[in-house]
N, C-alpha and C positions, 0 to 999 in steps of 0.2 A: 679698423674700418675696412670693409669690404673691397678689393678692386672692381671697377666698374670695368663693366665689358666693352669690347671693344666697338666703336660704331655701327658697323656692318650687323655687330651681334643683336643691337639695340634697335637694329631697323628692320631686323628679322620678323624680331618678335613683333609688329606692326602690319606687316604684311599688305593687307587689305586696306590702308589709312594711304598708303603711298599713291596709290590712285588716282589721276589728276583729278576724281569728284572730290576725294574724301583728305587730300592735300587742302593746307593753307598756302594760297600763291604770295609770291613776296617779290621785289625787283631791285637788282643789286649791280654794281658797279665794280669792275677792273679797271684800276686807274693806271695808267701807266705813261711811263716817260724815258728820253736817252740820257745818262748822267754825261752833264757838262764832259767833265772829264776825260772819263774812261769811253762815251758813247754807247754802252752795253744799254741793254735793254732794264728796265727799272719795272717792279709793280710795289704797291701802296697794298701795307696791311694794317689794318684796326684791331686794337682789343675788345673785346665785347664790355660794356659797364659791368656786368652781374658774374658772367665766370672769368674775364680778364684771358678766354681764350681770341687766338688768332682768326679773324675773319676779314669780309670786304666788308665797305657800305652796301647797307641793304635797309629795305622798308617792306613797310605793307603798302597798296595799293590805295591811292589818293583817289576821290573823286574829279573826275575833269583831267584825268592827268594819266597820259600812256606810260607804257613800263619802262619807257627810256626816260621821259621826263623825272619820273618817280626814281629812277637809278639816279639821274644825273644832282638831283634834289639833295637825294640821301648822301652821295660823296661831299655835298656842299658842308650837310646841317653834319654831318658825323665826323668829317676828316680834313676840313675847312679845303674842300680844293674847288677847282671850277678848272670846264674846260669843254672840248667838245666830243660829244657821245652819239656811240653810232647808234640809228635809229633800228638796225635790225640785231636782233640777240646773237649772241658770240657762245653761247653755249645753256645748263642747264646744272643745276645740283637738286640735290635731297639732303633735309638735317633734321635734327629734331629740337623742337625751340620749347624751352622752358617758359610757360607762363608764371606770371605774378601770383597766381594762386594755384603754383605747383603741378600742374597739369602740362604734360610731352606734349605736341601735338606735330604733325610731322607737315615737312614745308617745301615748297618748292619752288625755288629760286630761280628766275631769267633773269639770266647775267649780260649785264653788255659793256664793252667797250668805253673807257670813257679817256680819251688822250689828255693829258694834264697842260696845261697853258696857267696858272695862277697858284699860289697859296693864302690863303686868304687871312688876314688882320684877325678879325671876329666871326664869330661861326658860334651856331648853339651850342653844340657838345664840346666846343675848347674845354680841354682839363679834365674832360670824365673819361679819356681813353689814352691810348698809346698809340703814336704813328710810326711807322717806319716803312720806308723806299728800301726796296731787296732786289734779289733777282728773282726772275720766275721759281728757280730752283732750291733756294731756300725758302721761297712761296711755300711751294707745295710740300716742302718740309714740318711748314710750321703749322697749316692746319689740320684739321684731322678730318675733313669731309671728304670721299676719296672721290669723288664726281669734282669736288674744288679743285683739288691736284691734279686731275686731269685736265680740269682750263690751263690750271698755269703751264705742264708739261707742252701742251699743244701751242701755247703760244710761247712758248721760249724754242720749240725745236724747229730750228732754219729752214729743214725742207717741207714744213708744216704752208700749206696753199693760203692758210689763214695769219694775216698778219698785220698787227696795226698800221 
């Protein structure tokens, strides 16, 4: 089987699609918490259902519903948390998302903020994913969107102006 190329490679070849016209908009969630413990800083990462890679909660855009409510929704229904989410975006990525009938289509995610206060009993997607609290720095180890790594970087570096 073929290696597949590497992200960047694959968002090359698209060029003209990244475009905010020609971009699918999507809105997604960095959940994040201080562990009991230690008090370091914590961020929440999901498997995706279909490749079982590393990601945030994220959706498509709801009618009647801003991009923070839509973030805040998706960390609920995808990774059972609830908490309070900043209403202005914390950053931006590009990916490319696999549809159900095999078609790329390239996306563009506003990311925001969402501080963890709950874990929730019942939640739609219980059991079709994997959770795990990390630090930013194995964050950004673990996905391969390099716009994603750079959220996590920015918020785990201390003399970063941005901070939950």
């Amino acid at each position: 089987m073929p290696k597949k190329p590497p992200l960047l490679a694959q968002l090359a070849g698209i060029g003209p699609g990244l475009s905010v016209n020609g971009a699918r908009e999507q809105f997604g969630a960095i959940c994040y918490r201080l562990n009991n413990e230690t008090r370091a800083l914590e961020v929440l990462l999901i498997t995706t259902r279909e490749s079982h890679r590393w990601a945030i909660p994220k959706g498509w855009p709801m009618e009647g519903r801003t991009g923070y409510q839509v973030a805040e929704q998706e960390a609920r229904e995808e990774a059972g948390v609830s908490g309070k989410v900043s209403k202005k975006p914390f950053g931006y990525f590009t990916y490319l998302k696999s549809l159900s009938d095999g078609e790329r289509v390239p996306c563009l995610v506003q990311v925001h903020l969402l501080k963890f206060e709950k874990a929730l009993d019942h939640y739609r997607e219980k059991g079709q994913r994997e959770i795990l609290w990390c630090s930013c720095f194995e964050a950004a180890v673990k996905v391969g969107e390099p716009e994603l790594k750079g959220l996590f970087r920015l918020l785990h570096d201390p003399k970063s102006k941005i901070r939950p």
